[in-house]
C-alpha positions in Angstrom: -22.0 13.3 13.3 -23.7 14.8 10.2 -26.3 13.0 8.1 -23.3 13.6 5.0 -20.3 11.4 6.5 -16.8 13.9 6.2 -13.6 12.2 5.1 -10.4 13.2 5.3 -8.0 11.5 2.8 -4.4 12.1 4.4 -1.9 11.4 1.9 -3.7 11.5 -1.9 -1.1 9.6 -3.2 -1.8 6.7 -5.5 -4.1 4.7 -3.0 -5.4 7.7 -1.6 -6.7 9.7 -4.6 -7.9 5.9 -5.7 -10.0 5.4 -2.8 -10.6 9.4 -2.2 -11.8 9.7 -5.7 -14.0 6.6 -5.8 -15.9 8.3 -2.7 -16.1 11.2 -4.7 -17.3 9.5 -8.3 -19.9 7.7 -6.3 -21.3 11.0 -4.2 -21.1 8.9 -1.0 -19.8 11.3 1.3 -18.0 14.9 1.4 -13.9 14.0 1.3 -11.5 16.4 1.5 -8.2 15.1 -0.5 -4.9 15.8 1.3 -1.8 16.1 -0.5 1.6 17.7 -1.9 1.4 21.2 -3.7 1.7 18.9 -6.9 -1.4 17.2 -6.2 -3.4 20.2 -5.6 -2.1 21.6 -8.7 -2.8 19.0 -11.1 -5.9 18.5 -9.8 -7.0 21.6 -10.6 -6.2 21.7 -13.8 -7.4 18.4 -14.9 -10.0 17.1 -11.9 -9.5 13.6 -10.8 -10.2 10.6 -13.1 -10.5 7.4 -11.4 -9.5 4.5 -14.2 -10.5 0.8 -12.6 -9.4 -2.1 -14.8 -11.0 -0.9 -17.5 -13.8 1.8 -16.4 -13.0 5.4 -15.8 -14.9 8.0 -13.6 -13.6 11.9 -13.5 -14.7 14.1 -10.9 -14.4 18.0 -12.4 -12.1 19.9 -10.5 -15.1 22.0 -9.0 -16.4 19.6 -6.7 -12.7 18.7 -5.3 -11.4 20.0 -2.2 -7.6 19.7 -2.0 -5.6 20.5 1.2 -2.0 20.5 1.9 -2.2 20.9 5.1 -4.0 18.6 8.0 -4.2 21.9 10.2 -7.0 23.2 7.4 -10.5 23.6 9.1 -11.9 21.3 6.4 -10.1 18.6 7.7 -10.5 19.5 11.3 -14.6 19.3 10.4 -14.0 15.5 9.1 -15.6 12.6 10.7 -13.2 10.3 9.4 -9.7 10.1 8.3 -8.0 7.7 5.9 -4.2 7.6 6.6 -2.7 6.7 3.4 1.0 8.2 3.8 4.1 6.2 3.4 5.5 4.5 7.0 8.1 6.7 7.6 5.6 9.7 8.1 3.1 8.0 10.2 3.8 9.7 13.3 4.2 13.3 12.8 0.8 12.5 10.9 -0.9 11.1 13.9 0.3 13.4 15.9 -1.2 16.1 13.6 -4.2 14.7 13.5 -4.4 14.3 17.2 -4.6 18.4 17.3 -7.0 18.7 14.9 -9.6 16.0 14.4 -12.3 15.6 16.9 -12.8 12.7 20.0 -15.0 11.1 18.0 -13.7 11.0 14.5 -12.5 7.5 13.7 -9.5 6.4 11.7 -8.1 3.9 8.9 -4.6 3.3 8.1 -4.6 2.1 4.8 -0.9 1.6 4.7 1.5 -0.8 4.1 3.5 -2.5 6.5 2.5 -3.9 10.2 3.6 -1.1 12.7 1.2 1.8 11.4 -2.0 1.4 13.0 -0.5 0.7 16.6 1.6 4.3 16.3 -1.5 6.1 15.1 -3.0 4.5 18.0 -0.7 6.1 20.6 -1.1 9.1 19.6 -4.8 9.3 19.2 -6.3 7.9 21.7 -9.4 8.0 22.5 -10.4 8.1 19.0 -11.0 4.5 17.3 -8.1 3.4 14.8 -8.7 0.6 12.4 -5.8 -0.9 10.8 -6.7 -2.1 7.1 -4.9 -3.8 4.4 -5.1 -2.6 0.3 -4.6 -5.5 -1.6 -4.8 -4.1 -4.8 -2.2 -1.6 -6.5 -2.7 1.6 -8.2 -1.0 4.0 -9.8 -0.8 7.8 -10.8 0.4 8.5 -14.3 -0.3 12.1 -13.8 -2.8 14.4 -14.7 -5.2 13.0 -12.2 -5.1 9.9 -13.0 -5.2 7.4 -10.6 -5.2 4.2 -12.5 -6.3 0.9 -10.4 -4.2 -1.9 -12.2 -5.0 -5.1 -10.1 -8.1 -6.5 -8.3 -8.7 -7.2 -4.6 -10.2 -6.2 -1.9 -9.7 -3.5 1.2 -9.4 -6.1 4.3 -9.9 -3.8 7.3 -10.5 -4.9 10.9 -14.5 -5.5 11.9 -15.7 -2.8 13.8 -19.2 -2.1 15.9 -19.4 1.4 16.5 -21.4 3.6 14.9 -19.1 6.1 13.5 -16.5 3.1 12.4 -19.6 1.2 10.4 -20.7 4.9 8.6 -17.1 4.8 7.5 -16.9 1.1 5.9 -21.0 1.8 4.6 -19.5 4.6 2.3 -16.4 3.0 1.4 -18.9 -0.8 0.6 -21.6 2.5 -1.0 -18.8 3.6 -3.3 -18.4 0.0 -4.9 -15.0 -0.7 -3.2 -14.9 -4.5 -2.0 -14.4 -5.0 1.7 -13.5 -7.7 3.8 -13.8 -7.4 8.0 -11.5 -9.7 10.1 -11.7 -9.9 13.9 -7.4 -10.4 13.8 -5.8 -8.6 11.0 -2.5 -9.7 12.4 -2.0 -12.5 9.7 -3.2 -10.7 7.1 -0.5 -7.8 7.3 2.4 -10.2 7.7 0.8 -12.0 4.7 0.7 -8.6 3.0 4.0 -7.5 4.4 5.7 -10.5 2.7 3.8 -10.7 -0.9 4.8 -6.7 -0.8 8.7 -7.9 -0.5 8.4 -8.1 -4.3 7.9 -4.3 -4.6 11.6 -4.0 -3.6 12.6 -6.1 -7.0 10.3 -4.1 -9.4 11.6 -0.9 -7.9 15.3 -2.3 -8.6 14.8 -3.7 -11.9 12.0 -1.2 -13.2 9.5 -3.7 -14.7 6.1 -4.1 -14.5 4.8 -6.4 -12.2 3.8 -9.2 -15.0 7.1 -9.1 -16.2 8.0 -10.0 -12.9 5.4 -12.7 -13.2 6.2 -14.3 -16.3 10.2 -13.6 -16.0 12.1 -17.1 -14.4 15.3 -15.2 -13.5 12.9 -12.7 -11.7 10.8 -14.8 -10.2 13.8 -16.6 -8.8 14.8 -13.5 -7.1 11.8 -12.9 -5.5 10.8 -16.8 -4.4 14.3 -16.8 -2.6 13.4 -13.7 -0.9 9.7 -14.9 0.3 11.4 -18.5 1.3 13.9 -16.6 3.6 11.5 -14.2 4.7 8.9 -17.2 5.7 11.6 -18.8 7.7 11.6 -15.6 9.5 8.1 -15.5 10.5 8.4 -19.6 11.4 11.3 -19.0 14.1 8.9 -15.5 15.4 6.0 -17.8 15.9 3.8 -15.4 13.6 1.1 -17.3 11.2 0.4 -15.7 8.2 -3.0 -15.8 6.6 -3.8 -17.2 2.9 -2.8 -15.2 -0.1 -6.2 -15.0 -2.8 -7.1 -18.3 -1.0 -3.7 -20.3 -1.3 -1.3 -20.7 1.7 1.4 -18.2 1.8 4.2 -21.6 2.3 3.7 -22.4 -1.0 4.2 -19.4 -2.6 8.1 -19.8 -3.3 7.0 -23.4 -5.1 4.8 -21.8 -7.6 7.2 -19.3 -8.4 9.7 -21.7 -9.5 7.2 -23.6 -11.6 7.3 -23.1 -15.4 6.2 -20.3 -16.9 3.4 -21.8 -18.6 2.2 -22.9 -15.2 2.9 -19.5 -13.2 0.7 -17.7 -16.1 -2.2 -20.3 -15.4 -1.9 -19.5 -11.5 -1.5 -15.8 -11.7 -4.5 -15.4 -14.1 -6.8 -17.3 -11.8 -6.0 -15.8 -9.0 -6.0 -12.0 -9.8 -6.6 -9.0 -13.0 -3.2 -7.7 -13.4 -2.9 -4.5 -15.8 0.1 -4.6 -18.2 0.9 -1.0 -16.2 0.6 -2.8 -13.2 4.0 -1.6 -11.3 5.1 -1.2 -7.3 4.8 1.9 -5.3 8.4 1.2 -4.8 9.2 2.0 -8.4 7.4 5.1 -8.5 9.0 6.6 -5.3 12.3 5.8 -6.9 11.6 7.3 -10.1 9.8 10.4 -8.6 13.4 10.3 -5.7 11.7 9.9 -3.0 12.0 7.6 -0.1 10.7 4.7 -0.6 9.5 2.1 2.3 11.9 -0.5 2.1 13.0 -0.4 5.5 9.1 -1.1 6.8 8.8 -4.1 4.2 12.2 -6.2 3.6 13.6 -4.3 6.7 10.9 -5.5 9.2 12.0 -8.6 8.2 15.8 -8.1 8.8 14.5 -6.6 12.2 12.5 -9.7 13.0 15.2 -12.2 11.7 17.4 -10.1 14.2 15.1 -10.1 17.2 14.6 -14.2 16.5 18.4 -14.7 16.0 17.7 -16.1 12.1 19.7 -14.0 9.4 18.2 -12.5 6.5 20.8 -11.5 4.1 18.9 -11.4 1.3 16.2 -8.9 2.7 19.3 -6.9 4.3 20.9 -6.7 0.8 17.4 -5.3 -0.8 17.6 -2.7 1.6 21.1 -1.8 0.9 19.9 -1.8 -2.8 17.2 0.4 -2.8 19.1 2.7 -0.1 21.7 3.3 -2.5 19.0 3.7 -5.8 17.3 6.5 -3.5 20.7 8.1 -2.8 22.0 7.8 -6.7 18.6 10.4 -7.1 15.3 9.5 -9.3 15.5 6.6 -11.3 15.4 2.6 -11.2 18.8 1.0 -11.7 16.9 -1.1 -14.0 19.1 -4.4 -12.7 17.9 -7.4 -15.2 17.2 -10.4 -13.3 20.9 -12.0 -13.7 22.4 -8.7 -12.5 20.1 -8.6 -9.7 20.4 -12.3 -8.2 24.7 -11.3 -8.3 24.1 -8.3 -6.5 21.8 -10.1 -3.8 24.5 -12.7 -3.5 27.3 -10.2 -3.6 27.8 -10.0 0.8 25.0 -12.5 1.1 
């Protein structure tokens, strides 16, 4: 491995170009930026500004080197990759990656969902995989903006080798905070089921403090996380603490007053009035979104442990038919959304 680590970031998408460009403000390490034609584009006509809850950093398009493809020999020259494309492309990824990066070269899915690490895995053996958790939010107004809106930390599974801890020393270098568990397991099913929320701010188009300090919202979501914790009870499947509180009791302080919620919320995270889901962007840019790898996994799993989950099936039906009415949020307000959840519930 060179003394300058080499990161690949595939998928420079709103986490991506967060995390890609941090390395980049920071001069920790050479990163080559992965993405679609529009990325590359943009990118080169207005470099890549990293905006984090209230600081900016912009990297002038001449120092960037954007990719949009994972054959290109500056990836295949890459010490490291960071996956950071939706689920539903996870395997023709690894399996791209498999032809190109080298036995050594070590990899981190910062993804969402639970199933993404284990299927780069298969496919890339020998090479090391760390799965990892984002538990912040960003998003891309454009331009090259990639605009953090919410605190937290990457939690990403501890790691002795050499060439996994040169990867997590640039990432700690470039002032990202992370956290190293021996079991991630919890942790991504505690992700997985705070991230069932994304569904309703894709549906209803509102920010995610609106979705905070709404009651008929809030409603929607606490009898989603109720059904889907049930769920994870019958599989047997523990679920670590959320910012410190226990996941059980997350439907309870979603029903509290409004005055109350605002007091929780505020001490337990920095949420940017833009603050919205990933969801809601896919939907408004049409593309597919990953419902099916968030409230589906826990249709699948309510399946597999013979308890229903007809309010996570109806999200998915939702959002299916948002993504097949073409780009846009339905914009459902919280009334018209808890009568469509309960429509064939």
């Amino acid at each position: 491995m060179s003394t300058r680590l080499r990161i690949a970031v595939i998928g420079a998408g709103s986490i991506g170009g967060f995390v890609g460009g941090t390395l980049l403000a920071a001069d920790v390490a050479d990163v080559v930026l992965v993405g679609r034609p529009r990325l590359r584009d943009e990118l080169a006509a207005h470099g890549l500004t990293v905006r984090d809850l209230g600081r900016d950093a912009t990297v002038a398009a001449a120092r960037l080197a954007v990719e949009t493809a994972i054959d290109a020999p500056a990836v295949a020259a890459c010490d490291a990759a960071l996956v950071c494309v939706k689920s539903a492309q996870t395997a023709g990824v690894a399996a791209e990656l498999a032809r190109v990066l080298g036995p050594d070269a070590v990899i981190a899915s910062l993804q969402n969902g639970v199933g993404n690490a284990a299927t780069l895995r298969a496919a890339l053996a020998p090479r090391q995989v760390l799965a990892a958790i984002v538990s912040f939010n960003v998003v891309s107004p454009g331009h090259g903006v990639f605009h953090r809106t919410m605190d937290g930390p990457i939690v990403v599974e501890a790691a002795t080798s050499p060439a996994a801890r040169a990867l997590l020393a640039a990432l700690r270098a470039a002032g990202l905070h992370l956290e190293e568990r021996a079991d991630l397991g919890p942790d991504q099913w505690s992700k997985l089921v705070v991230n069932l929320n994304n569904a309703v701010s894709a549906l209803s188009g509102a920010p995610t403090r609106q979705l905070l300090l709404s009651p008929g919202y809030r409603r929607v979501v606490a009898a989603v996380v109720d059904e889907a914790l049930a769920v994870l009870r019958a599989a047997g499947l523990p679920a670590a603490r959320f910012r410190g509180l226990p996941l059980r009791i997350m439907p309870a302080i979603l029903r509290l007053p409004t005055p109350l919620v605002r007091v929780v919320t505020r001490a337990q995270m920095k949420v940017d009035p833009e603050a919205r889901s990933s969801m809601w962007e896919d939907l408004t840019r049409g593309r597919p979104t990953e419902v099916d790898y968030l409230n589906g996994e826990i249709v699948r799993l309510g399946e597999r442990t013979g308890v229903a989950a007809p309010l996570n099936r109806r999200i998915v039906e939702l959002v299916h038919a948002a993504e097949r009415a073409g780009p846009g949020s339905p914009g459902l307000d919280a009334a018209a959304l808890w009568a469509a959840l309960h429509a064939r519930a």
